[in-house]
C-alpha beads as a LAMMPS data file, in Angstrom:
LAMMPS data file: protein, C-alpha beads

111 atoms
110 bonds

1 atom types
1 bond types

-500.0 500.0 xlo xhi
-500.0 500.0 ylo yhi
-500.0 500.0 zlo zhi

Masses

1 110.0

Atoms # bond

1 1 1 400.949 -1.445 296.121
2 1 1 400.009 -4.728 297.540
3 1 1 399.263 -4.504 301.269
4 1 1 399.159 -0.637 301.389
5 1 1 395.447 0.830 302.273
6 1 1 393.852 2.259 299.014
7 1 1 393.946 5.774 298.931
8 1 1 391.399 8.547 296.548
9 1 1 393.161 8.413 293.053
10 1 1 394.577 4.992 293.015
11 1 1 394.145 2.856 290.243
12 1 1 391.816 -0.513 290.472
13 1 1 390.371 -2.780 288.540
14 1 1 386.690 -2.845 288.461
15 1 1 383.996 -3.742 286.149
16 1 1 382.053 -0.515 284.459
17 1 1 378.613 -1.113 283.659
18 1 1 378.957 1.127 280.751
19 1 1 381.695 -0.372 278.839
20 1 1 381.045 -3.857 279.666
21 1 1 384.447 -4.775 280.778
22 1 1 386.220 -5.609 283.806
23 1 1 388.595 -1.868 283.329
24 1 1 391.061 0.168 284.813
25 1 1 389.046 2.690 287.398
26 1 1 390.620 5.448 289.440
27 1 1 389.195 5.264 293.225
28 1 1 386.485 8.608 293.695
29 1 1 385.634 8.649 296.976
30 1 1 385.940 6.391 299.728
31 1 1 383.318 5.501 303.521
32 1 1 385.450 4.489 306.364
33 1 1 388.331 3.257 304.909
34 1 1 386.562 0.716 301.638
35 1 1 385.788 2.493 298.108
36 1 1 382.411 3.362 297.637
37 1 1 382.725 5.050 294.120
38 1 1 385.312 4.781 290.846
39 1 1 385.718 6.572 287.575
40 1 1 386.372 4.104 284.496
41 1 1 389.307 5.484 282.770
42 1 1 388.417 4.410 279.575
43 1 1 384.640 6.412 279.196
44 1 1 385.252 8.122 282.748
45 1 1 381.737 7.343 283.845
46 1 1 380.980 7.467 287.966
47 1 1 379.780 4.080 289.358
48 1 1 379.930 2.145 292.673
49 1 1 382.750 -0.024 293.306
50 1 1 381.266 -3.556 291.860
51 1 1 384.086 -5.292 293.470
52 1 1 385.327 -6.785 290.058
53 1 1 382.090 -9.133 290.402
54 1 1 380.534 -8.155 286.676
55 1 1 376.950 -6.749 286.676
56 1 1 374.677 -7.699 289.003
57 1 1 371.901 -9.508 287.856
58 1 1 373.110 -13.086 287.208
59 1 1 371.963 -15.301 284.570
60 1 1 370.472 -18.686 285.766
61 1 1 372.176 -22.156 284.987
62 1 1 371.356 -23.939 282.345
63 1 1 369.499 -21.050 280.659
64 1 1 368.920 -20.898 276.704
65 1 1 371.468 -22.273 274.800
66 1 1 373.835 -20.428 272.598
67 1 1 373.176 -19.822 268.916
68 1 1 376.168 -22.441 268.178
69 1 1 374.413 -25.190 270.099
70 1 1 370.944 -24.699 268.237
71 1 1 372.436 -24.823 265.044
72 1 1 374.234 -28.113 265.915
73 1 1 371.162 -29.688 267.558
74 1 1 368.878 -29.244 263.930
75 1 1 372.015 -29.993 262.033
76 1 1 373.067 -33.188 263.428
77 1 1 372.615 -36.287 261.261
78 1 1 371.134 -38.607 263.734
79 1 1 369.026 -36.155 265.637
80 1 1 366.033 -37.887 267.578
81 1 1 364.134 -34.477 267.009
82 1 1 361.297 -34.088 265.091
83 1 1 361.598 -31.153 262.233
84 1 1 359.590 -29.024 262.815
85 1 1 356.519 -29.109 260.022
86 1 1 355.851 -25.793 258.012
87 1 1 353.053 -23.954 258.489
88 1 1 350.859 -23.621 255.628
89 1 1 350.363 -19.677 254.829
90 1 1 347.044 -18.696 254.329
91 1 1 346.229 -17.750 250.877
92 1 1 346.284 -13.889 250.619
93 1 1 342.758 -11.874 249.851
94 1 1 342.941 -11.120 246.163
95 1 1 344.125 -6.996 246.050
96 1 1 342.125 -4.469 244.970
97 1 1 343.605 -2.458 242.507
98 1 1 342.975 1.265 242.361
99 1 1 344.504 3.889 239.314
100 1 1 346.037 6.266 240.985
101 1 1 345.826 8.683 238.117
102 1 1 342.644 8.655 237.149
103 1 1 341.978 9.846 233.356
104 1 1 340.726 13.400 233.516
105 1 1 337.634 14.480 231.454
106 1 1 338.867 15.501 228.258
107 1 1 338.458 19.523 227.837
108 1 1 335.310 20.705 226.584
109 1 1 336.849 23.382 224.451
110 1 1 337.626 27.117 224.950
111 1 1 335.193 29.672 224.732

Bonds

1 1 1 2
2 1 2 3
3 1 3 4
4 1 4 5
5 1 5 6
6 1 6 7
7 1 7 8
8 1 8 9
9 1 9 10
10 1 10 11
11 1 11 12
12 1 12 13
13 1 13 14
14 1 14 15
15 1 15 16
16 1 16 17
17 1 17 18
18 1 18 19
19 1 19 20
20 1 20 21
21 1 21 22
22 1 22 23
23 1 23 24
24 1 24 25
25 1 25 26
26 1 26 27
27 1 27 28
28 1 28 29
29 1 29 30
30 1 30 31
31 1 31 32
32 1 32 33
33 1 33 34
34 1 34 35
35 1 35 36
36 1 36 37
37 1 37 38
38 1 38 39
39 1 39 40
40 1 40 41
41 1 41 42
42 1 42 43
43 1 43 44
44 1 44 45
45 1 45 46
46 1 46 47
47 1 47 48
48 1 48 49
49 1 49 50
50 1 50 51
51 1 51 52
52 1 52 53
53 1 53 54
54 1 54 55
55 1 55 56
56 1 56 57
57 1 57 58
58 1 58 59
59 1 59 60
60 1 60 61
61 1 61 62
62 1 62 63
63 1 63 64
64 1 64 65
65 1 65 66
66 1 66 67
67 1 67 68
68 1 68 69
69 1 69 70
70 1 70 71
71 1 71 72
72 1 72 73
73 1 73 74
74 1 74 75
75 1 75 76
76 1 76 77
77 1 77 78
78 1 78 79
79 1 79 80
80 1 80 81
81 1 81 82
82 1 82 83
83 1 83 84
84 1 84 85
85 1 85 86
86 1 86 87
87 1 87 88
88 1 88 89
89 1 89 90
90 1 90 91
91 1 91 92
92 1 92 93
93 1 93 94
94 1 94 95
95 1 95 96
96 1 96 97
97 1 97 98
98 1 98 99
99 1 99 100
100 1 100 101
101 1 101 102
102 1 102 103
103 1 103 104
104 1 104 105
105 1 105 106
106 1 106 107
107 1 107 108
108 1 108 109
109 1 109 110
110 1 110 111
């Protein structure tokens, strides 16, 4: 299919928002000869062509770190960082106790 003009129905690859995934789509309708909406054929949802580019907000370089690289940076034996001190927890207000069943007035006899 290489070379040919896409036509409505085709299969493409596209990412779907939905799913997460860069996914088999089926073209939906087309403007002036480019696709302008697909179907994902795995949770048939109706998106705009993406273009295969993944979402569109981009994350920035050098952003957080993963989880992996944390743990390794407090884990590693000749760290330069400081640990972190603990906080000291403040010492609790001393509960008040309240009987939830309260002892009931003994009866006064029948009459």
């Amino acid at each position: 299919m290489q070379g040919l003009a896409p036509r409505l129905g085709d299969l493409i690859d596209d990412y779907c928002p939905r799913c997460r995934l860069l996914l088999n789509h089926a073209i939906a309708s087309m403007v002036e000869g480019q696709v302008a909406k697909v179907i994902c054929q795995t949770c048939l949802t109706e998106h705009p062509f993406l273009h295969e580019d993944g979402s569109k907000r981009k994350k920035p370089a050098g952003g957080r770190e993963t989880l992996f690289d944390q743990v390794l940076s407090h884990s590693a034996p000749g760290s330069s960082a400081d640990p972190p001190t603990p906080k000291k927890k403040k010492s609790a207000a001393a509960a008040r106790y309240t009987r939830r069943h309260q002892a009931k007035p003994a009866p006064k006899g029948r009459r």
